[in-house]
C-alpha positions, 0 to 999 in steps of 0.5 A, a space after each residue: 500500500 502507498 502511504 501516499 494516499 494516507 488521510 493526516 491522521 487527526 491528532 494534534 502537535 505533542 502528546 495531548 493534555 496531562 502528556 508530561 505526566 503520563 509515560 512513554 511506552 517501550 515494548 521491547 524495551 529491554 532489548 537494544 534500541 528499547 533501552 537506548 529510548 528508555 534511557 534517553 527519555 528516563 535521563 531527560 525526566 521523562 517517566 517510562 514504562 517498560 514492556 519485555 518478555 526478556 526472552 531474548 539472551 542479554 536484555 536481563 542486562 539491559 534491564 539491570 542497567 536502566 533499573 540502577 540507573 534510572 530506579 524510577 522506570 517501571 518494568 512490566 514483564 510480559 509478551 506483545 501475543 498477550 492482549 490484556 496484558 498489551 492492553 493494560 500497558 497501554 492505558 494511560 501512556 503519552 507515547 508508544 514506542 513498539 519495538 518488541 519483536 522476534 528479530 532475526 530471519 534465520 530463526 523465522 525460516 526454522 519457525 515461521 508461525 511463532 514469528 508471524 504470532 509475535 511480528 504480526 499478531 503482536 503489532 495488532 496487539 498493541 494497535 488494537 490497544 491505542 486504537 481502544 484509548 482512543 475511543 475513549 478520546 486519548 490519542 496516542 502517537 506510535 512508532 513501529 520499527 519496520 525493516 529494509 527487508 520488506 523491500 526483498 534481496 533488490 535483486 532486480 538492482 543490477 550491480 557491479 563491484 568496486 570502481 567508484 569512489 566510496 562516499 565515506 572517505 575510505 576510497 575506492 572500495 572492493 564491495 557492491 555498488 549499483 550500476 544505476 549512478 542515482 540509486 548509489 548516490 543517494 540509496 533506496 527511497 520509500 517508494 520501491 516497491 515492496 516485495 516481502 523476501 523470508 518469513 521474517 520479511 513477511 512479518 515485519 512487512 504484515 505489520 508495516 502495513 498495518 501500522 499504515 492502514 491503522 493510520 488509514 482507517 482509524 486516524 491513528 497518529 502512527 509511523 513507521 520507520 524502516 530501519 536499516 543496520 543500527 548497532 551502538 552500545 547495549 547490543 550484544 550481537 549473535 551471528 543471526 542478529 546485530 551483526 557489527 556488534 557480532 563482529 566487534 565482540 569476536 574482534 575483541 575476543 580474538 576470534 574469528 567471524 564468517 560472511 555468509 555471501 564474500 562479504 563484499 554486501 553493503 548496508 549504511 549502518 546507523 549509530 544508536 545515538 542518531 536513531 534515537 534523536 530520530 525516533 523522539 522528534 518523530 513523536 514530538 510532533 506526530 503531525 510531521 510523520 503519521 500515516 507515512 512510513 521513513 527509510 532509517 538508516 545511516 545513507 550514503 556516507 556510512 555504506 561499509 561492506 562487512 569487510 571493511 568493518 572487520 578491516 576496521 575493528 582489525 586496526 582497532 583491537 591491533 589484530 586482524 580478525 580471521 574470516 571464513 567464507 560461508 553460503 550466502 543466506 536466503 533474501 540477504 541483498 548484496 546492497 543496501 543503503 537508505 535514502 533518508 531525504 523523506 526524513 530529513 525534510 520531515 524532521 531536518 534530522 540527519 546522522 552525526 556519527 561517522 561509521 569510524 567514531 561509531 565503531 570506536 565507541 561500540 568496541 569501547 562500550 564493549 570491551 568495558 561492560 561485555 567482553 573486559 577480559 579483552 587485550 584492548 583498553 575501554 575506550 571510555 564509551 559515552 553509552 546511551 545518547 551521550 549519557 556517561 554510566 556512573 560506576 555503579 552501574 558497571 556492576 549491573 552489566 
């Protein structure tokens, strides 16, 4: 469905009356960019209300963190496939901020009904729940992560390697690039069609949909945001999801990590720092962005192949790390870079993290709080949107 169509939901600039008061919601909010919001709004005064299942490895963590941190978050441990539970968590928000999600395509192929039940079923959860307070006259703003995989492998995207200078400053790179000289310039809009690749595409494309619709037919003020790879302090990365942060941590470790494909694959990594930024000036304002769904994602001056990466986190940790060639994985696109220019009109926001700085700062945040028995000295990482952890909170991690 084209959100060009979409009717201007009718919600109005800001949370609506008694807003301060009242908490932002995060589902997922354990989890990596859960955390990162909560923090950011908790450090800025702003009461938050938490929602995790904590099924995820690591989110414990995280959960510990913000709780020394920050005592006053409220935590309530629940699924999103729970309607009452959704429903109760919903009443009396400000703000919602839906990330909880099954996140990884590898496990979607092994088990794709659970991970319809939790991307699908767990979305209309929670927009059945904003859709009931406002019935009741209490308009809620929404933000749906999506993902760049509801636009498939982009296989009808010719591409070439190497040849063109990158973007980024590091010269001409051996990694894929479009043949079309525009789409490498700028990266993928919004309107490339959609063509769901995966039973994880199908599912975060599903409710992608139904945020859109829901903005639609109902006249919620919702949004949805198709990210791309986001990585920053608080991820701990598998090989199935989070891959920098993956990366990093075998880097630290001295071990060595695997391209599925030759690693020559391209994506423009965001740091968590920016998304955020972005994420809250997103429902600032709702007027700005509801109904519409926004590419997220660190655009052209942050395209890295994962060899760069390695080759990068190779001279930070003061070792190259060794690499082993794997099949490539099924929809996984040879090139992706997002063309953020629908969201730097709506919200003049743009990324203020190089890729470079903002791998610094992870392998920093990890070696200190994930992997401390590594050989490379903490970095010092600034941790979420530039709030430093006291001591105290090491302790928690």
């Amino acid at each position: 469905m084209s959100d060009r169509s979409i009717t201007a939901p009718r919600f109005s600039r800001g949370a609506g009356p008694g807003a301060a008061s009242r908490p932002v919601l995060i589902t997922g909010g354990a989890g990596f960019v859960g955390c990162n919001v909560a923090a950011s709004f908790l450090a800025d005064g702003v009461a938050v209300r938490v929602l995790d299942d904590l099924s995820r490895p690591g989110v414990e963590k995280n959960l510990r963190w913000l709780q020394s941190r920050f005592p006053a978050v409220e935590f309530r441990r629940a699924d999103v496939r729970d309607a009452a539970a959704v429903n109760e968590a919903v009443r009396g928000c400000s703000r919602v901020y839906h990330f909880a999600a099954q996140v990884a395509v590898t496990t979607s192929l092994t088990a794709p009904l659970n991970d319809f039940d939790i991307n699908a079923r767990g979305t209309l959860n929670v927009l059945e729940a904003v859709r009931a307070e406002q019935n009741c006259g209490r308009d809620i703003p929404l933000l749906f992560t999506s993902t760049n995989k509801v636009y498939g492998d982009l296989g009808g995207i010719e591409t070439l390697l190497g040849g063109e200078p990158s973007r980024n400053g590091d010269g001409e790179a051996d990694r894929y690039r479009p043949a079309d000289r525009r789409l490498a310039a700028d990266g993928v809009n919004e309107s490339r069609p959609l063509d769901f690749h995966s039973p994880y595409g199908c599912s975060k494309g599903c409710a992608d949909q139904y945020v859109l619709d829901y903005a639609r037919t109902y006249r919620l003020p919702a949004t949805v945001f198709r990210m791309s790879c986001i990585y920053g302090p608080h991820q701990f990365g598998t090989e199935d999801q989070g891959w920098v942060a993956h990366f990093a941590r075998a880097a630290l470790r001295g071990e060595g990590v695997t391209f599925y494909g030759d690693g020559r694959q391209v994506r423009d990594v965001l740091h968590v720092s920016d998304l955020v930024r972005a994420m809250r000036a997103a429902l600032d304002d709702p007027r700005r962005t509801a109904g519409r769904a926004f590419n997220v994602g660190g655009g052209p001056a942050n395209a890295v192949s994962l060899r760069q990466v390695v080759a990068a986190l190779g001279e930070t940790v003061g070792a190259p790390v060794e690499v082993t060639d794997g099949p490539w994985r099924t929809g996984d696109q040879r090139w992706y870079v997002s063309d953020t220019a629908r969201l730097r009109s709506a919200l003049g926001w743009s990324p203020r993290m190089s890729w470079r700085d903002g791998l610094a700062d992870l392998v920093g945040w990890l070696a200190e709080h994930v992997e401390p028995q590594s050989a490379v000295p903490s970095a010092g990482a600034a941790g979420v949107a530039g709030v430093r952890e006291p001591q105290a909170a090491l302790a928690a991690t």
